[in-house]
C-alpha positions as CSV (number, residue, x, y, z in Angstrom):
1,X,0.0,0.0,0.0
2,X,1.5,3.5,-1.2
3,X,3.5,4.3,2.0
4,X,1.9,8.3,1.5
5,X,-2.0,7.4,1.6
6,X,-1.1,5.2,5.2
7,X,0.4,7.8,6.4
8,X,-2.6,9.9,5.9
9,X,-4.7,9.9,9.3
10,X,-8.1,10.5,7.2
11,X,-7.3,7.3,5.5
12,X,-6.3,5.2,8.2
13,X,-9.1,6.2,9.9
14,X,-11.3,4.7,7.1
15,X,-9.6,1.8,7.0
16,X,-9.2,0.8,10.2
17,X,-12.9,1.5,10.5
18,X,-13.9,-0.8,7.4
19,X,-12.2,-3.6,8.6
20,X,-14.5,-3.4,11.8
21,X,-17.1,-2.4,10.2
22,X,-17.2,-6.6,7.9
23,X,-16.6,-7.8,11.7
24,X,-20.3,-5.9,12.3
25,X,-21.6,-6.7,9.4
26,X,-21.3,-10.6,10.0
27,X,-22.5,-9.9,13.3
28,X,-25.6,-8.7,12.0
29,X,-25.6,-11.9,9.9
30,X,-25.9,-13.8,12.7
31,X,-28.5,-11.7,14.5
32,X,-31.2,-12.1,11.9
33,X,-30.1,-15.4,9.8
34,X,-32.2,-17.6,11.7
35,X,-35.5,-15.6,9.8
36,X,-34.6,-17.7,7.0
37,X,-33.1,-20.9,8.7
38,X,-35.8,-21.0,11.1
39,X,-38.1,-23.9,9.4
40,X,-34.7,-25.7,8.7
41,X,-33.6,-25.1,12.1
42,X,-36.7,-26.2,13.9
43,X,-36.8,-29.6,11.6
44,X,-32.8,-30.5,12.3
45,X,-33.1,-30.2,16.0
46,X,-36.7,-31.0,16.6
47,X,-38.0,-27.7,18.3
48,X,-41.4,-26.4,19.6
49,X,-42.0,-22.6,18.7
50,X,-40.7,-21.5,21.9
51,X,-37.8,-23.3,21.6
52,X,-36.6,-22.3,18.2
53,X,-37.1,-18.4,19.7
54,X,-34.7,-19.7,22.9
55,X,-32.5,-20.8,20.0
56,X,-32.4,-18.1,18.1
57,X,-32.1,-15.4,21.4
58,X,-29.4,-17.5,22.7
59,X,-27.2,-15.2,20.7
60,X,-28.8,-12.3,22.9
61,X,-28.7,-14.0,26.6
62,X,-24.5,-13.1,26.5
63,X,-25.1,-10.5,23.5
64,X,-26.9,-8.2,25.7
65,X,-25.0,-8.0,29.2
66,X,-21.5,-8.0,27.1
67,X,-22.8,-4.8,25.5
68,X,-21.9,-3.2,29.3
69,X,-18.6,-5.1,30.0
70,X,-17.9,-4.7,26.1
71,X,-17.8,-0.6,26.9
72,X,-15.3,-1.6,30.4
73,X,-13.1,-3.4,27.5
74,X,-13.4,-1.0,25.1
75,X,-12.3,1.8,27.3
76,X,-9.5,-0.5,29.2
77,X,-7.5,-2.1,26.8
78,X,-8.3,-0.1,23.2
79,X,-10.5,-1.7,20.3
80,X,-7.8,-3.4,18.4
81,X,-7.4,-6.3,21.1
82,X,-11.1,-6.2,22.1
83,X,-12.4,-6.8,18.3
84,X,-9.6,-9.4,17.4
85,X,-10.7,-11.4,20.9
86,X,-14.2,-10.7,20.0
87,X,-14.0,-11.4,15.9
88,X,-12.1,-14.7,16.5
89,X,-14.4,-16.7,19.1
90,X,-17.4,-15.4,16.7
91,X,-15.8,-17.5,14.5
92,X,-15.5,-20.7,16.7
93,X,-18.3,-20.2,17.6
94,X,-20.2,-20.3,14.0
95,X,-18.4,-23.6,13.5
96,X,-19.6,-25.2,16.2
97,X,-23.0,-24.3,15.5
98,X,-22.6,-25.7,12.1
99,X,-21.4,-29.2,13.2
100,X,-23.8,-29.1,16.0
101,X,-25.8,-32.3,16.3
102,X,-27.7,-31.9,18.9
103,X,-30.3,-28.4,20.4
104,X,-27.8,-28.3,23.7
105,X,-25.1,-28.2,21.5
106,X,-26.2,-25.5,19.2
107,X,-28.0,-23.2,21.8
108,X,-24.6,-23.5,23.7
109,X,-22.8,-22.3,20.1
110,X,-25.3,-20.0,19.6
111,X,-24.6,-18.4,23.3
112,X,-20.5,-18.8,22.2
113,X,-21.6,-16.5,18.8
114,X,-23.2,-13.7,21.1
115,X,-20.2,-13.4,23.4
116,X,-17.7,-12.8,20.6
117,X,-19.7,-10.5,18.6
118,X,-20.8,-8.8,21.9
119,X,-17.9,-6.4,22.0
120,X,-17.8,-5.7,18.6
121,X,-20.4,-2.8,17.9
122,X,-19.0,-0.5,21.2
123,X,-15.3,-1.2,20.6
124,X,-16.2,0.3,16.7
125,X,-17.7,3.6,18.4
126,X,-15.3,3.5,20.7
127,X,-12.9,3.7,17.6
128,X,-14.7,6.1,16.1
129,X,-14.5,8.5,19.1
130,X,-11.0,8.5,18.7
131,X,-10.6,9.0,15.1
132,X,-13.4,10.6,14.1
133,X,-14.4,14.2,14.3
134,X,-17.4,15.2,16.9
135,X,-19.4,16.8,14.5
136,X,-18.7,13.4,12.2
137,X,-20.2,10.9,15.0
138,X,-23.4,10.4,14.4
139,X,-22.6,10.1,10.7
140,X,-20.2,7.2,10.8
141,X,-22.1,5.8,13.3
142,X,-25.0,5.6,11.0
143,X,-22.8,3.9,8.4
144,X,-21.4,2.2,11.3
145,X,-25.2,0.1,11.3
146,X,-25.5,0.3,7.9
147,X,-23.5,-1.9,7.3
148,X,-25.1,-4.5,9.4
149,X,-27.9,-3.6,7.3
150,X,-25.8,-5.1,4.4
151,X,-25.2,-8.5,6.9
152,X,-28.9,-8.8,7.2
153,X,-29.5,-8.5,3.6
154,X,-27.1,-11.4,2.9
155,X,-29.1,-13.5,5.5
156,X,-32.4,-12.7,3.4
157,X,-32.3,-13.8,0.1
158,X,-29.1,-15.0,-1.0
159,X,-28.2,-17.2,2.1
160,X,-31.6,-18.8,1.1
161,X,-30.3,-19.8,-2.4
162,X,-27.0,-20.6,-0.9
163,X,-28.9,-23.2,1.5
164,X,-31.1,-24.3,-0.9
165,X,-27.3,-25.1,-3.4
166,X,-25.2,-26.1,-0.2
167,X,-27.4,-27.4,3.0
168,X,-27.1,-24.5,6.2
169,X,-24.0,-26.4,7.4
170,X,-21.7,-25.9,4.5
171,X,-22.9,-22.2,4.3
172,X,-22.5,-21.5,8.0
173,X,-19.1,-23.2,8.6
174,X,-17.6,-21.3,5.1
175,X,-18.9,-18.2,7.3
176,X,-17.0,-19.0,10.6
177,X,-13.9,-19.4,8.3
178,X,-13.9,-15.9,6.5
179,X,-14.8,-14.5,10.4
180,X,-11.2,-16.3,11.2
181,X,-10.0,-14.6,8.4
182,X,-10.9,-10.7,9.5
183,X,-9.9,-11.5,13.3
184,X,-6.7,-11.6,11.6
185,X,-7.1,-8.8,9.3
186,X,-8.4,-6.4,12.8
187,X,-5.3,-7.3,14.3
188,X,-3.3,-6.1,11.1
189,X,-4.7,-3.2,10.6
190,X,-6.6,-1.4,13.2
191,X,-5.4,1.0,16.1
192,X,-6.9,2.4,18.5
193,X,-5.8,6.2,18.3
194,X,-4.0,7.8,15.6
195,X,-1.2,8.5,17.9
196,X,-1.1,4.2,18.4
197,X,-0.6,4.5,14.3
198,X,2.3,6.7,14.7
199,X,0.1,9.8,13.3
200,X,-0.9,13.3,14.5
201,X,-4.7,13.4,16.3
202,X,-7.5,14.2,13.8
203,X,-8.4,17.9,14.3
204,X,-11.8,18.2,15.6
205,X,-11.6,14.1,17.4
206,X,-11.3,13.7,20.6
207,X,-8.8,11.2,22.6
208,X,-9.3,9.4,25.7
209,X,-6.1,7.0,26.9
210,X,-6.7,3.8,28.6
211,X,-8.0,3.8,32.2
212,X,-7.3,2.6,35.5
213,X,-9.9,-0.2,36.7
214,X,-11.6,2.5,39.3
215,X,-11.4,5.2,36.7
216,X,-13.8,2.4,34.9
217,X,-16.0,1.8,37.5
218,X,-16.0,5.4,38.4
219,X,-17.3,6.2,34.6
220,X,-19.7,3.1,35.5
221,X,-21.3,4.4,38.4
222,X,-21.4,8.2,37.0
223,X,-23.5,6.0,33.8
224,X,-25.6,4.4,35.6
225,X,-27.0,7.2,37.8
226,X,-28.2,9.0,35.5
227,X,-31.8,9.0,34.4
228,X,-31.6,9.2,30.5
229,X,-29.9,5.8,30.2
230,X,-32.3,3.8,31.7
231,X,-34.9,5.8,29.3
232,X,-32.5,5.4,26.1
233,X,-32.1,1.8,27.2
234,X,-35.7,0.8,27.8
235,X,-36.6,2.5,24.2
236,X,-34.3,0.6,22.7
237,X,-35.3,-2.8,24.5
238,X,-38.1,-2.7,22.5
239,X,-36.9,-0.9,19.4
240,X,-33.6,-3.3,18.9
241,X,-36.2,-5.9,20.4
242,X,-38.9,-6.2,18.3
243,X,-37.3,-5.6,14.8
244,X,-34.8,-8.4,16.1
245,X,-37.2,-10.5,17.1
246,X,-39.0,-9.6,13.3
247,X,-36.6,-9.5,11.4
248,X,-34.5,-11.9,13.2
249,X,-36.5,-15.0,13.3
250,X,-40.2,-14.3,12.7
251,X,-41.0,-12.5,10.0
252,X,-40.1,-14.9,7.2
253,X,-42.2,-17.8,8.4
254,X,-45.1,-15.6,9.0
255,X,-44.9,-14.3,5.5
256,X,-45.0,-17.7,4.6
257,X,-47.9,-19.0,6.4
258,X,-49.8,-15.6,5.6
259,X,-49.4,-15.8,2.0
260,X,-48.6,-19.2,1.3
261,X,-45.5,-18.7,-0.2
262,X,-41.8,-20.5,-0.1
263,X,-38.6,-19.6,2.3
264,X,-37.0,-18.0,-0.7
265,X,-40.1,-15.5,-1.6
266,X,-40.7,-14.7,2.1
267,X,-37.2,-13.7,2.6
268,X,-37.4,-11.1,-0.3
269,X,-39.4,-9.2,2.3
270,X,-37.0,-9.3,5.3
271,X,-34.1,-8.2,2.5
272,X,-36.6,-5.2,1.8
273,X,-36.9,-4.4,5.7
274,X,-32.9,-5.0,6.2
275,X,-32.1,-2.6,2.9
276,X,-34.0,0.0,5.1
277,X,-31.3,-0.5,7.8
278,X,-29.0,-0.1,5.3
279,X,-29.8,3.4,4.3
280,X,-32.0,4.5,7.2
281,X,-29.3,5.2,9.5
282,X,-26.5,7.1,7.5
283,X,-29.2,9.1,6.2
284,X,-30.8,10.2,10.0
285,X,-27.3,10.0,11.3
286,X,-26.4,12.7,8.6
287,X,-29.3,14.4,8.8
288,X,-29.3,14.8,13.0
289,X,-25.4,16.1,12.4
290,X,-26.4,18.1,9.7
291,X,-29.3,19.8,12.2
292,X,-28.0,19.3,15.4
293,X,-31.1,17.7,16.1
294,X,-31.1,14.3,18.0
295,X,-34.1,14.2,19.9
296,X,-36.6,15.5,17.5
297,X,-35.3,13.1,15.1
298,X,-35.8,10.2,18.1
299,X,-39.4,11.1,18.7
300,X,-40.6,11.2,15.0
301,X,-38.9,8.3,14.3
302,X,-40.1,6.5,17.1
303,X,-44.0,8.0,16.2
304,X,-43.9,6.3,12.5
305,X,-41.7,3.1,13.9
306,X,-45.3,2.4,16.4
307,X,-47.6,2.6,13.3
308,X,-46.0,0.4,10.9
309,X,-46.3,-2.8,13.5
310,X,-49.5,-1.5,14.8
311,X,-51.2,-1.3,11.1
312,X,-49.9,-4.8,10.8
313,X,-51.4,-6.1,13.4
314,X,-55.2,-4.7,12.9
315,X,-54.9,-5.9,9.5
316,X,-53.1,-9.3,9.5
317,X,-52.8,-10.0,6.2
318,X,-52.5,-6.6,4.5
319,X,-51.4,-6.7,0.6
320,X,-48.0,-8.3,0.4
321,X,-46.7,-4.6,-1.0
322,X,-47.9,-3.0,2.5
323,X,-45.5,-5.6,4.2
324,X,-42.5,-4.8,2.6
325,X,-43.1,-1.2,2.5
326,X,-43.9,-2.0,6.9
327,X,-40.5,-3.7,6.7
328,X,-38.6,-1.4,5.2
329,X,-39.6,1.7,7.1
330,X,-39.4,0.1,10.9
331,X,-35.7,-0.9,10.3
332,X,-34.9,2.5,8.4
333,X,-36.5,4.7,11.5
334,X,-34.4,2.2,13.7
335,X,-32.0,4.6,12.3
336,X,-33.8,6.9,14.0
337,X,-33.7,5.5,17.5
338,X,-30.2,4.4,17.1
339,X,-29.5,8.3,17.8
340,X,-29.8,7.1,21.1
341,X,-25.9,6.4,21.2
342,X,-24.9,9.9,20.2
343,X,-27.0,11.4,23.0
344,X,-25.6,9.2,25.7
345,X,-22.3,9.7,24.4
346,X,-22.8,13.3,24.4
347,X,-24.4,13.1,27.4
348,X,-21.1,12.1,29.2
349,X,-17.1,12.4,28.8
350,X,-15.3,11.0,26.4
351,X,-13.5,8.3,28.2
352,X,-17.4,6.8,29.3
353,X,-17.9,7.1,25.8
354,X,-17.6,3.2,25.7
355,X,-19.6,2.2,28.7
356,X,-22.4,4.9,28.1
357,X,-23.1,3.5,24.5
358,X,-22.6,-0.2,25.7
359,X,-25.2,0.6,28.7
360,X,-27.7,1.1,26.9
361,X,-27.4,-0.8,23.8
362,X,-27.3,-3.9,26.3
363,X,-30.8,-2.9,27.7
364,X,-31.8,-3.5,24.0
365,X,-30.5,-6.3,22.6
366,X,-31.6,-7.6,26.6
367,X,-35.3,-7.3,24.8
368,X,-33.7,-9.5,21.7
369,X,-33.2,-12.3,23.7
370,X,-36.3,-11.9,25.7
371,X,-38.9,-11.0,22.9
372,X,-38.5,-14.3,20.9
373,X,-39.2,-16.2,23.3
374,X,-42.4,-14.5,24.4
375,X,-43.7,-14.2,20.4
376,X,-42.6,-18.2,20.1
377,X,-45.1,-18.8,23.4
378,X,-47.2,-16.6,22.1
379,X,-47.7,-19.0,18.9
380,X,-47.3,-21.9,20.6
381,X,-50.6,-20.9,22.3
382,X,-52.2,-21.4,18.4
383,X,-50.5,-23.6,17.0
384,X,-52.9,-25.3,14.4
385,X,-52.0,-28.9,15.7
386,X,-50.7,-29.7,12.3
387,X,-47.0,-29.8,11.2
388,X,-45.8,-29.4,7.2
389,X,-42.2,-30.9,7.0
390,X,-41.4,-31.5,10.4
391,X,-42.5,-27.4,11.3
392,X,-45.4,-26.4,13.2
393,X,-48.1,-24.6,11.4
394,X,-49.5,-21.3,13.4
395,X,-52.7,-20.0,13.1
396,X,-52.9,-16.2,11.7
397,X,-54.6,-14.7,14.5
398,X,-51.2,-15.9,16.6
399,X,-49.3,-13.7,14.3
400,X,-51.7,-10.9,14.7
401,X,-51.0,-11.4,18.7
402,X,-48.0,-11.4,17.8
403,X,-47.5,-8.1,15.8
404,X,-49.9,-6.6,18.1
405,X,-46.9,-7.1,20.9
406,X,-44.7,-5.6,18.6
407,X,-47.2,-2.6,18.8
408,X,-47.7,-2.0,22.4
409,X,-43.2,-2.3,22.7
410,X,-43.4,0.3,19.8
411,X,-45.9,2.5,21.5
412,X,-43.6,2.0,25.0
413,X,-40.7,3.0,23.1
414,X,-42.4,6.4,21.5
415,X,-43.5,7.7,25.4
416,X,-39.3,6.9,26.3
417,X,-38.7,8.8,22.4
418,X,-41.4,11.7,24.4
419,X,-39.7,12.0,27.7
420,X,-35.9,12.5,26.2
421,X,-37.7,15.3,23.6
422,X,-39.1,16.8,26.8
423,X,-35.9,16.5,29.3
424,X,-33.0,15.9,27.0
């Protein structure tokens, strides 16, 4: 690489930050692939609906507390040994799931999946912080999601054809391998300050050198007293929650049974809803830098984020258009909420900057591994009695239950959007 561009902070800064932002990306991946493996997941290890959503928000039950402890790391020891740690056991852990035989066995890789690619989301904004301008954050945090928005469009579609060419083993395991592969390429390449890189601070980006363990816990306790995380967190317990519940693991099979149509059409839809996370939140994130607006943003986002699930749910099977417009817009105003992280990051000093954003990003993806679960009861409760290929068949008006919980999170999550407006 020419020896003059590497020299250049503004580059290095973008391509330290691409080679985090893959690691997200396959993070994302994970998070919603089981949408489209979840009829093939529930057939190869035998599952009840409720058990295919503990399956699936396995990857949450350690996902969600590591987003705290992944801000501690973050702001301890630098991103650059945090994401290679985290990047690399992602990648065990997707080959265990894929030679799992057995539920125990792949609910314990699933668990092993979340606790690598648990840290890697704060240690990239804690990256950012350091390389990136203050008046840039919001921005590259927005492409920062993005492009998980591009992992969850490769778990739509195409890893439907590739399953349907290879068997979900093959495809997964060839996915742990090129994770192994960028653990490697994060240790190469990514550090944690320009000064680490041997190059003058970016004007305008703040620095924050590693801390003591009390000055940690100090930043922890200073966090975690004050009142706008535990409203950022609980709006995004339901925000993260429901479109990763959606999204994630739901929302393909109920396409299916609601229109009667295969894995491979259904997840046409979910690609829809994850291109909206592609653009949704580079464009708000612009937007809110471009109007120093974060809270207005929040609050109108979280307003139309409420009536997209809530129109689903009073109509049940609305035209198949309707659903992938309600797809796309509820993971583009996700963009939206996910302002959240520059107001608790703004909200605090620099060097909490990792355990403010990991705070409360935990308290959401804590309602991805709870929500599941609760929808997967939920259709349990009306299950048909029949099973098509091994998969239990669920009546529509347990989907409509369904979406109507979706709802009620989405209206919880616009009076939290309200009450930062009001007291931000």
């Amino acid at each position: 690489m020419h020896s003059s561009r590497w020299s250049d902070p503004r580059f290095r800064r973008w391509f330290g930050w691409a080679a985090l932002a893959s690691v997200f990306l396959l993070v994302n991946f994970h998070r919603v692939s089981s949408a489209v493996l979840a009829e093939t997941l529930a057939s190869a290890f035998d599952t009840t609906g409720a058990e295919l959503g503990l399956l699936h928000a396995a990857f949450f039950y350690v996902y969600a507390p590591m987003q705290l402890f992944s801000g501690v790391l973050a702001d301890r020891f630098g991103t650059r040994r945090v994401a290679t740690i985290g990047t690399a056991v992602m990648g065990v852990g997707v080959l265990w799931f894929a030679t799992s035989g057995s539920y125990l066995s792949g609910f314990a890789a699933r668990l092993l999946l979340g606790l690598g690619g648990g840290v890697i989301y704060i240690a990239t904004l804690r990256y950012c912080a350091n390389w990136f301008r203050v008046d840039e954050f919001a921005t590259v945090t927005g492409l920062t999601v993005s492009a998980a928005g591009v992992g969850g469009l490769l778990a739509a579609t195409p890893l439907a054809i590739v399953v349907e060419s290879t068997g979900w083993r093959t495809s997964l395991f060839a996915v742990g391998v090129v994770g192994l592969g960028l653990a490697v390429f994060v240790f190469g390449f990514v550090r944690d300050t320009p000064a680490d890189a041997g190059l003058p601070a970016v004007e305008g980006a703040p620095e924050a050198d590693e801390q003591t363990f009390s000055e940690v816990v100090a930043g922890a306790r200073t966090v975690l007293a004050a009142r706008e995380t535990w409203v950022l967190g609980l709006m995004l317990f339901f925000g993260l929650g429901i479109n990763f519940t959606v999204m994630g693991l739901w929302g393909v099979p109920y396409v299916v049974r609601a229109y009667d149509v295969s894995v491979r059409t259904a997840s046409l839809y979910t690609l829809v809803g994850n291109a909206g996370l592609v653009v949704g939140p580079p464009t708000l994130g612009w937007l809110s830098d471009r109007l120093e607006e974060r809270t207005g943003i929040i609050l109108a986002s979280a307003l139309l984020y409420a009536l997209a699930y809530l129109a689903i749910a009073a109509m049940g099977t609305p035209p198949l258009w309707f659903v992938g417009l309600a797809f796309f817009f509820v993971m583009f105003l996700l963009g939206g909420l996910l302002l959240s992280f520059t107001v608790a990051k703004e909200s605090h000093a620099t060097e909490h900057s990792g355990i403010a954003t990991g705070t409360i990003n935990g308290m959401g993806y804590f309602g991805a591994a709870v929500l599941p679960g609760v929808m997967g009861w939920v259709l349990d409760v009306f299950w048909t009695g029949d099973t098509v290929a091994g998969n239990r068949v669920y009546s529509l008006f347990g989907y409509r239950v369904a979406f109507a919980i979706a709802a009620a999170g989405g209206v919880v999550a616009l009076l939290c959007a309200a009450w930062i407006h009001r007291w931000s």
